[in-house]
N, C-alpha and C positions, 0 to 999 in steps of 0.2 A: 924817664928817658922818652923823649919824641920818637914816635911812631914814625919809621920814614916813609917818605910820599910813593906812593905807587909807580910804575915802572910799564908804560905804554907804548908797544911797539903798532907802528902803525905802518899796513902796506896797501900798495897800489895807489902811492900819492902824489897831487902836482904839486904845480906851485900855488891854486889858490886852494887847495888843502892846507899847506903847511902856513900858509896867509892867515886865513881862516881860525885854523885851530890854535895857531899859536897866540893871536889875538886874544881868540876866547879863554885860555887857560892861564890868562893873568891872573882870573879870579881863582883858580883852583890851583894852579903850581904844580901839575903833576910831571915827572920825567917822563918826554916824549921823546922818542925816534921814529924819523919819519923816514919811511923805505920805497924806492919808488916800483920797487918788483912786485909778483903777483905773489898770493898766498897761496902755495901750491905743496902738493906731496915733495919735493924739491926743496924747499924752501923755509918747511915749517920749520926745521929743525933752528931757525932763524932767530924765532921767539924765546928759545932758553934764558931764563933769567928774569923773563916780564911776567907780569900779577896778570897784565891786559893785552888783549890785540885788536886793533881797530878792523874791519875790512870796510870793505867795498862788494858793490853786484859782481865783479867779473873775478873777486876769489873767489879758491875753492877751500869748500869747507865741508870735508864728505870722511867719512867714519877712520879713517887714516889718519889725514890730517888730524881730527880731534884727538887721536890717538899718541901722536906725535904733539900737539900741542899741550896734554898731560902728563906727559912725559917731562914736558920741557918745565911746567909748574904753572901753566897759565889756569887762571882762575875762571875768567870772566870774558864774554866774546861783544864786545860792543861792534853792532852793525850801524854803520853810517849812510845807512839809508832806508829804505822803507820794504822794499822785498828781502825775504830772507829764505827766497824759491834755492837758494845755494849752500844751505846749511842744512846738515842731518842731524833735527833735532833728538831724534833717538840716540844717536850715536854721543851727543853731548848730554845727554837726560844721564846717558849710561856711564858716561865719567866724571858727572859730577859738575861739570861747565853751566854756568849758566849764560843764557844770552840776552841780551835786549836791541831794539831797533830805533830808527827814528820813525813812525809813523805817520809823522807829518811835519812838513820843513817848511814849503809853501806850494799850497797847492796851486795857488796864483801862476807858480812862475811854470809848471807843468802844461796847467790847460792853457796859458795866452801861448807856449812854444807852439801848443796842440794848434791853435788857431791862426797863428803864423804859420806856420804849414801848410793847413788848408787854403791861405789865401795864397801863399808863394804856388801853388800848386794849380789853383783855380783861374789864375790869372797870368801864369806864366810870368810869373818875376822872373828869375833864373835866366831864362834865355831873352829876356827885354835887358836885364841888367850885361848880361854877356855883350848883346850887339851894342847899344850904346857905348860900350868901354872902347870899341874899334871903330865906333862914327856910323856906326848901320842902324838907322829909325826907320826902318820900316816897321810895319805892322803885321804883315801877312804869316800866318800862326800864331798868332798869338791872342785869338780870341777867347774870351773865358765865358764866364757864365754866372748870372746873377747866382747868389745864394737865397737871397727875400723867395717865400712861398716854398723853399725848397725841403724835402726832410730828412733830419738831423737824427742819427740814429746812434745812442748813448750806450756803450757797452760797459757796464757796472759803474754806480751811484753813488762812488765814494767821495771823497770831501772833491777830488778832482776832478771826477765824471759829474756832478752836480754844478759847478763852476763854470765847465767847458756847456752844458745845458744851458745853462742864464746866457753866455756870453753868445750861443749861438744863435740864441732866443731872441737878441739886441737886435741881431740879423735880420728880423723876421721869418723867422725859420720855426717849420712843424718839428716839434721834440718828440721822437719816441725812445724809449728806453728800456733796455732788459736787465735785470739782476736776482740772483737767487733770492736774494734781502732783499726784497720791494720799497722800498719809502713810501706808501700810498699819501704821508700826507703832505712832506715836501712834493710830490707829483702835482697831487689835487692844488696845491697853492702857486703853483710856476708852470699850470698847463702841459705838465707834461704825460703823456700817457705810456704804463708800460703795455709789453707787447710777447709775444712766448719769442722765443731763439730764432726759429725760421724766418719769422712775420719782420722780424729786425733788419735779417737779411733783404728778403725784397723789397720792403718797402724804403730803406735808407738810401739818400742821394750821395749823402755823409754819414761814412759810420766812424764812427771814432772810438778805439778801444783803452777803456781804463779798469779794467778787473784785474785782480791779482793773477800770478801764473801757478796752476796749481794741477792735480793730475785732471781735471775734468774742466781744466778752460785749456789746458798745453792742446795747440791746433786747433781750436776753435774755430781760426778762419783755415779754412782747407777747400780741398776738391768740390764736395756736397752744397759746403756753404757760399761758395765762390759763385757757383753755378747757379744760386739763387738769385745773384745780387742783379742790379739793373746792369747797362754793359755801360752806362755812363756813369756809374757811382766808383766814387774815390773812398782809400780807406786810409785811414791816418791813425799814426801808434805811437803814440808817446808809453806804452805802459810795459810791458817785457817782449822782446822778442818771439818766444817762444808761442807765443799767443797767435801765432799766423805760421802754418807749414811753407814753407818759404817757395819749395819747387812748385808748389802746387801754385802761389802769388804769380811765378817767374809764368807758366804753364797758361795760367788767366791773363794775364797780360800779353803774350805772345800772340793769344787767339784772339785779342781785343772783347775781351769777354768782360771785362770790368773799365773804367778810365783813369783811373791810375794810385799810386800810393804814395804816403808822404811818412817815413818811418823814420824816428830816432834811435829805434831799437832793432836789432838783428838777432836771430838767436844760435850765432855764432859768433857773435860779436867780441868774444875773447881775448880771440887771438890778434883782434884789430884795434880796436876800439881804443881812443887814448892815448894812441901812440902814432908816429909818423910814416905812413908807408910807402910815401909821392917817388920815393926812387927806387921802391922794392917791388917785387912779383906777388901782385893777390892771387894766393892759390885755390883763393875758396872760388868755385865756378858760379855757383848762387849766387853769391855776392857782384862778383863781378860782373856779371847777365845784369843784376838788379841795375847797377849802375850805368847800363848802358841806354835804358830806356828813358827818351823824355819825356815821359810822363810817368817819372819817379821820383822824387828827394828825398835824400838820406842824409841823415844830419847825424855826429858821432855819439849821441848820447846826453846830448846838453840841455835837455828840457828843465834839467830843474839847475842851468846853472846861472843862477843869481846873485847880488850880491847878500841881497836878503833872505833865500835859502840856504848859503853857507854858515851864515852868522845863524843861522835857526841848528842846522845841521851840528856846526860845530857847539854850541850850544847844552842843543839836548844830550848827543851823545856822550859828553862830560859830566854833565850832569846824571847820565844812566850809570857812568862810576862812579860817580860821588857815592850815589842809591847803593850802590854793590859794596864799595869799601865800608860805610857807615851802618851794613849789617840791613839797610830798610826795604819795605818792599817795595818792589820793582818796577813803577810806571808803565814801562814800556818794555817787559820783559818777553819773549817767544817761546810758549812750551809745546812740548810735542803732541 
Protein backbone atom coordinates (compact mmCIF):
# COMPACT_ATOMS: atom_id res chain seq x y z
CA UNK A 1 0.00 0.00 0.00
CA UNK A 2 1.30 3.60 -0.92
CA UNK A 3 2.43 5.64 1.75
CA UNK A 4 0.30 8.77 1.49
CA UNK A 5 1.97 12.11 0.61
CA UNK A 6 2.49 14.32 3.48
CA UNK A 7 0.01 17.03 4.64
CA UNK A 8 1.70 20.88 4.83
CA UNK A 9 0.05 23.44 6.39
CA UNK A 10 1.39 26.59 5.54
CA UNK A 11 1.00 30.26 7.19
CA UNK A 12 1.55 33.70 6.87
CA UNK A 13 1.25 33.37 2.96
CA UNK A 14 0.69 35.75 -0.32
CA UNK A 15 0.18 35.25 -3.31
CA UNK A 16 3.78 34.98 -4.64
CA UNK A 17 4.14 32.26 -1.77
CA UNK A 18 1.33 30.13 -3.03
CA UNK A 19 2.97 31.12 -6.94
CA UNK A 20 6.02 30.02 -5.75
CA UNK A 21 5.49 26.93 -3.89
CA UNK A 22 2.84 25.64 -5.71
CA UNK A 23 5.03 25.78 -8.81
CA UNK A 24 7.89 23.99 -7.06
CA UNK A 25 5.94 21.15 -5.68
CA UNK A 26 5.19 19.63 -9.12
CA UNK A 27 8.10 17.69 -8.47
CA UNK A 28 7.22 16.58 -4.99
CA UNK A 29 3.16 16.29 -4.86
CA UNK A 30 2.93 17.10 -1.34
CA UNK A 31 -0.82 18.23 0.06
CA UNK A 32 -0.45 21.88 0.70
CA UNK A 33 -2.80 24.41 2.50
CA UNK A 34 -1.90 27.56 2.16
CA UNK A 35 -3.24 30.04 5.22
CA UNK A 36 -2.84 33.60 5.02
CA UNK A 37 -2.94 34.15 9.11
CA UNK A 38 -0.08 34.30 11.35
CA UNK A 39 1.19 31.21 13.28
CA UNK A 40 0.22 32.34 16.73
CA UNK A 41 -0.82 30.87 20.21
CA UNK A 42 -4.44 31.53 18.61
CA UNK A 43 -4.12 29.75 15.75
CA UNK A 44 -1.88 26.72 16.28
CA UNK A 45 -4.53 24.70 17.01
CA UNK A 46 -4.96 25.19 13.13
CA UNK A 47 -2.21 22.60 12.21
CA UNK A 48 -4.16 19.36 13.47
CA UNK A 49 -3.91 16.78 11.08
CA UNK A 50 -0.45 18.15 9.27
CA UNK A 51 2.91 15.90 9.28
CA UNK A 52 4.44 19.84 8.49
CA UNK A 53 4.08 23.54 9.00
CA UNK A 54 5.68 25.97 6.87
CA UNK A 55 6.43 29.65 8.71
CA UNK A 56 7.69 32.65 7.96
CA UNK A 57 9.98 35.56 10.21
CA UNK A 58 6.91 37.17 11.73
CA UNK A 59 5.30 33.74 13.18
CA UNK A 60 5.46 32.78 16.33
CA UNK A 61 7.02 29.79 17.45
CA UNK A 62 7.63 29.97 21.26
CA UNK A 63 7.32 26.95 23.69
CA UNK A 64 3.30 27.03 23.52
CA UNK A 65 2.92 26.99 20.31
CA UNK A 66 5.38 23.90 19.83
CA UNK A 67 3.37 22.60 22.56
CA UNK A 68 0.09 22.91 20.75
CA UNK A 69 1.75 22.09 17.47
CA UNK A 70 2.52 18.34 19.21
CA UNK A 71 -0.42 18.10 20.29
CA UNK A 72 -1.90 18.55 16.94
CA UNK A 73 0.88 15.58 15.55
CA UNK A 74 3.02 17.89 13.55
CA UNK A 75 6.33 16.43 13.05
CA UNK A 76 8.62 18.71 11.34
CA UNK A 77 8.93 22.70 11.27
CA UNK A 78 10.09 23.83 7.79
CA UNK A 79 11.25 27.54 8.03
CA UNK A 80 11.14 29.57 4.87
CA UNK A 81 13.50 31.62 5.43
CA UNK A 82 16.88 32.17 6.74
CA UNK A 83 16.46 33.49 10.53
CA UNK A 84 15.00 31.36 12.91
CA UNK A 85 15.57 34.36 15.87
CA UNK A 86 11.43 33.25 16.27
CA UNK A 87 11.56 29.68 17.28
CA UNK A 88 12.43 28.10 20.71
CA UNK A 89 14.60 25.50 19.69
CA UNK A 90 14.66 23.94 23.33
CA UNK A 91 11.18 23.93 23.51
CA UNK A 92 11.06 21.81 19.95
CA UNK A 93 14.51 19.69 20.96
CA UNK A 94 11.89 18.91 24.10
CA UNK A 95 8.94 17.57 21.87
CA UNK A 96 10.63 15.93 19.68
CA UNK A 97 10.06 18.54 16.34
CA UNK A 98 12.55 18.91 14.30
CA UNK A 99 13.35 22.11 12.26
CA UNK A 100 15.13 23.10 9.20
CA UNK A 101 15.64 26.54 7.52
CA UNK A 102 16.62 28.08 4.26
CA UNK A 103 19.96 29.45 4.79
CA UNK A 104 20.41 30.83 1.62
CA UNK A 105 17.88 31.76 -1.26
CA UNK A 106 19.71 34.63 -2.86
CA UNK A 107 21.88 36.54 -1.37
CA UNK A 108 22.11 38.66 -4.63
CA UNK A 109 18.65 39.88 -4.18
CA UNK A 110 19.17 40.96 -0.27
CA UNK A 111 22.48 42.95 -0.76
CA UNK A 112 21.48 44.91 -4.41
CA UNK A 113 17.77 45.75 -2.07
CA UNK A 114 20.64 46.76 0.67
CA UNK A 115 22.19 48.94 -2.20
CA UNK A 116 19.03 50.27 -3.48
CA UNK A 117 18.47 51.80 -0.39
CA UNK A 118 21.43 53.46 0.01
CA UNK A 119 21.27 55.10 -3.18
CA UNK A 120 17.29 55.98 -2.91
CA UNK A 121 18.62 57.36 0.25
CA UNK A 122 21.82 59.18 -0.70
CA UNK A 123 20.39 60.91 -3.49
CA UNK A 124 16.95 61.52 -2.61
CA UNK A 125 15.06 59.39 -5.08
CA UNK A 126 11.85 59.40 -3.01
CA UNK A 127 11.22 63.07 -2.83
CA UNK A 128 12.78 63.80 -6.81
CA UNK A 129 10.42 60.87 -7.72
CA UNK A 130 7.29 62.65 -5.67
CA UNK A 131 7.88 66.29 -7.15
CA UNK A 132 8.24 65.22 -10.68
CA UNK A 133 4.81 63.04 -10.45
CA UNK A 134 3.15 66.80 -9.85
CA UNK A 135 5.51 68.88 -12.54
CA UNK A 136 7.84 70.27 -9.64
CA UNK A 137 11.87 69.93 -11.13
CA UNK A 138 13.39 71.77 -9.04
CA UNK A 139 16.36 70.74 -7.32
CA UNK A 140 16.74 72.50 -4.04
CA UNK A 141 17.14 69.47 -1.30
CA UNK A 142 17.90 67.44 -2.92
CA UNK A 143 21.60 67.25 -2.99
CA UNK A 144 23.40 63.92 -2.26
CA UNK A 145 26.72 62.99 -1.86
CA UNK A 146 29.29 60.94 -3.73
CA UNK A 147 29.84 57.53 -2.31
CA UNK A 148 33.57 57.00 -4.34
CA UNK A 149 36.50 57.45 -1.39
CA UNK A 150 33.64 57.02 1.11
CA UNK A 151 33.59 54.10 4.10
CA UNK A 152 31.53 51.26 3.86
CA UNK A 153 31.16 49.76 7.18
CA UNK A 154 30.14 45.86 6.94
CA UNK A 155 28.33 44.50 9.95
CA UNK A 156 28.71 40.55 9.76
CA UNK A 157 30.33 38.63 6.56
CA UNK A 158 27.96 36.26 5.55
CA UNK A 159 27.26 35.14 2.02
CA UNK A 160 25.13 38.74 2.11
CA UNK A 161 27.36 41.03 4.06
CA UNK A 162 30.32 39.72 1.74
CA UNK A 163 28.22 40.73 -1.57
CA UNK A 164 26.91 43.92 -0.38
CA UNK A 165 31.23 44.56 0.44
CA UNK A 166 32.24 43.73 -3.52
CA UNK A 167 29.26 45.73 -4.59
CA UNK A 168 30.03 48.72 -2.51
CA UNK A 169 33.79 48.16 -3.48
CA UNK A 170 32.40 48.87 -7.47
CA UNK A 171 31.74 52.14 -5.79
CA UNK A 172 35.01 53.03 -4.96
CA UNK A 173 34.33 52.75 -1.51
CA UNK A 174 36.90 52.01 1.70
CA UNK A 175 35.43 48.50 3.11
CA UNK A 176 35.71 47.87 6.80
CA UNK A 177 34.11 45.16 8.34
CA UNK A 178 33.35 43.54 11.88
CA UNK A 179 32.20 39.79 12.67
CA UNK A 180 32.76 37.47 15.35
CA UNK A 181 33.97 34.83 12.44
CA UNK A 182 36.57 37.03 10.82
CA UNK A 183 37.15 35.81 7.01
CA UNK A 184 40.93 37.12 7.09
CA UNK A 185 41.31 35.51 3.71
CA UNK A 186 38.28 36.64 1.70
CA UNK A 187 39.30 40.15 3.63
CA UNK A 188 43.03 39.89 2.44
CA UNK A 189 41.71 39.13 -1.23
CA UNK A 190 38.81 42.09 -1.66
CA UNK A 191 40.76 44.63 0.47
CA UNK A 192 38.75 44.62 2.92
CA UNK A 193 39.79 45.33 6.58
CA UNK A 194 38.23 44.15 9.76
CA UNK A 195 37.96 46.49 12.55
CA UNK A 196 36.65 45.84 16.58
CA UNK A 197 32.71 46.99 17.08
CA UNK A 198 33.38 50.55 18.17
CA UNK A 199 36.16 51.51 15.32
CA UNK A 200 32.94 50.33 12.81
CA UNK A 201 30.94 52.72 14.45
CA UNK A 202 33.07 55.85 13.87
CA UNK A 203 34.72 55.31 11.18
CA UNK A 204 31.49 54.14 8.73
CA UNK A 205 29.97 56.86 6.21
CA UNK A 206 27.78 53.51 5.39
CA UNK A 207 27.15 50.95 7.89
CA UNK A 208 25.06 48.31 6.58
CA UNK A 209 23.88 45.54 8.86
CA UNK A 210 23.93 41.86 7.93
CA UNK A 211 24.43 39.62 11.16
CA UNK A 212 22.09 37.32 12.45
CA UNK A 213 19.74 38.51 15.48
CA UNK A 214 20.71 36.74 18.34
CA UNK A 215 21.11 37.78 22.33
CA UNK A 216 24.45 39.64 21.93
CA UNK A 217 23.77 41.52 18.47
CA UNK A 218 19.53 42.18 19.66
CA UNK A 219 20.58 46.44 19.86
CA UNK A 220 23.60 46.45 18.61
CA UNK A 221 22.83 49.73 17.13
CA UNK A 222 21.70 51.67 20.29
CA UNK A 223 22.29 54.98 22.40
CA UNK A 224 26.38 54.12 22.95
CA UNK A 225 26.72 53.20 19.51
CA UNK A 226 24.79 55.88 17.82
CA UNK A 227 26.62 58.30 19.58
CA UNK A 228 29.82 57.18 17.98
CA UNK A 229 28.68 57.36 14.45
CA UNK A 230 29.72 60.50 12.30
CA UNK A 231 26.34 62.92 12.28
CA UNK A 232 26.44 62.38 8.53
CA UNK A 233 26.56 58.48 8.33
CA UNK A 234 23.52 56.60 7.26
CA UNK A 235 22.52 53.26 8.33
CA UNK A 236 20.88 50.67 6.19
CA UNK A 237 19.27 47.23 7.44
CA UNK A 238 18.23 44.85 5.40
CA UNK A 239 18.94 42.00 8.10
CA UNK A 240 16.31 41.78 11.32
CA UNK A 241 14.97 44.54 13.07
CA UNK A 242 15.79 43.84 16.24
CA UNK A 243 19.40 44.60 15.38
CA UNK A 244 18.93 48.58 16.03
CA UNK A 245 16.98 49.77 19.34
CA UNK A 246 14.44 51.78 17.48
CA UNK A 247 13.82 54.85 20.24
CA UNK A 248 17.18 55.18 20.57
CA UNK A 249 17.32 55.37 16.02
CA UNK A 250 14.13 57.88 16.36
CA UNK A 251 16.21 59.81 19.53
CA UNK A 252 19.62 60.17 16.95
CA UNK A 253 17.72 61.23 14.38
CA UNK A 254 15.67 63.81 16.18
CA UNK A 255 19.03 65.42 17.48
CA UNK A 256 20.64 65.19 13.80
CA UNK A 257 23.08 63.21 15.34
CA UNK A 258 23.41 60.62 12.59
CA UNK A 259 22.00 61.37 8.56
CA UNK A 260 19.62 59.01 8.20
CA UNK A 261 18.40 55.31 7.75
CA UNK A 262 17.22 53.08 5.01
CA UNK A 263 15.44 50.01 6.92
CA UNK A 264 13.54 47.00 5.47
CA UNK A 265 13.15 45.68 8.72
CA UNK A 266 11.42 46.97 12.01
CA UNK A 267 11.42 45.01 15.10
CA UNK A 268 8.02 45.34 15.55
CA UNK A 269 7.20 44.65 12.42
CA UNK A 270 4.47 41.97 13.16
CA UNK A 271 1.92 43.53 13.65
CA UNK A 272 2.43 45.53 10.28
CA UNK A 273 4.42 44.17 7.99
CA UNK A 274 2.66 42.33 4.81
CA UNK A 275 -0.41 43.65 5.23
CA UNK A 276 -2.37 46.94 4.22
CA UNK A 277 -2.75 49.55 6.77
CA UNK A 278 -3.18 53.05 4.17
CA UNK A 279 -6.81 53.39 5.94
CA UNK A 280 -5.97 52.09 9.34
CA UNK A 281 -4.41 53.88 12.66
CA UNK A 282 -0.48 53.00 13.13
CA UNK A 283 -0.38 52.59 16.81
CA UNK A 284 3.08 51.95 17.05
CA UNK A 285 4.54 55.69 17.92
CA UNK A 286 8.18 54.34 16.83
CA UNK A 287 7.12 53.56 13.80
CA UNK A 288 5.18 56.08 13.04
CA UNK A 289 7.98 58.97 14.20
CA UNK A 290 10.24 56.75 11.95
CA UNK A 291 8.06 57.40 8.99
CA UNK A 292 7.75 60.94 9.32
CA UNK A 293 11.38 61.69 8.76
CA UNK A 294 12.86 62.50 5.32
CA UNK A 295 15.73 61.18 5.82
CA UNK A 296 14.34 57.67 6.45
CA UNK A 297 13.09 54.81 4.04
CA UNK A 298 11.30 52.07 4.99
CA UNK A 299 10.48 49.40 2.85
CA UNK A 300 8.05 46.33 4.20
CA UNK A 301 10.36 43.60 4.26
CA UNK A 302 11.03 42.93 0.50
CA UNK A 303 14.68 42.55 0.36
CA UNK A 304 14.76 39.12 -0.64
CA UNK A 305 11.67 39.37 -2.71
CA UNK A 306 12.71 38.08 -6.14
CA UNK A 307 11.72 36.00 -8.51
CA UNK A 308 14.71 33.98 -8.25
CA UNK A 309 14.74 33.94 -4.45
CA UNK A 310 11.32 32.45 -4.35
CA UNK A 311 12.08 29.61 -6.73
CA UNK A 312 15.40 29.14 -4.47
CA UNK A 313 13.15 29.45 -1.21
CA UNK A 314 10.39 27.38 -2.49
CA UNK A 315 12.80 25.01 -3.51
CA UNK A 316 14.94 24.27 -0.65
CA UNK A 317 12.28 24.30 1.85
CA UNK A 318 10.58 21.22 -0.05
CA UNK A 319 13.28 19.74 -0.35
CA UNK A 320 14.17 20.07 3.65
CA UNK A 321 10.80 17.63 3.78
CA UNK A 322 11.60 15.53 1.33
CA UNK A 323 15.08 15.18 3.85
CA UNK A 324 12.48 14.79 6.97
CA UNK A 325 9.99 12.22 5.28
CA UNK A 326 12.82 10.00 3.60
CA UNK A 327 14.27 9.51 7.32
CA UNK A 328 17.85 11.46 5.90
CA UNK A 329 19.89 13.78 7.46
CA UNK A 330 19.06 17.23 7.49
CA UNK A 331 20.96 19.87 5.32
CA UNK A 332 19.63 22.51 6.73
CA UNK A 333 18.41 21.44 9.85
CA UNK A 334 18.36 24.14 13.45
CA UNK A 335 19.49 22.54 16.70
CA UNK A 336 19.36 24.09 19.86
Amino acid sequence: MKTPLLKIAFYDTREYDREAFTEANRQFLYNIDFFDFHLTEKTALTAKGYDVVCAFVNDTLNKKVISILKECGVKFIAMRCAGYNNVDLNAAKEAGIKVARVPAYSPHSVAEHAVALLMSLTRRIPQAYMRTRTGNFTLNGLTGRDLNGLTAGILGTGKIGKIMAQILKGFGMNIVAYDVYPDAKWAAKNGVTYVTLDKIFTDSDVLSLHCPLNESTKHIVNDKSLALMKRDAVIINTGRGALIDSKALVYALKKQRIGGAALDVYEEESAYFFDDWSVNVIRDDVLSRLMTFPNVIITGHQAFLTSNALSAIAETSLTNVKEFEEGKKLSNEIKA
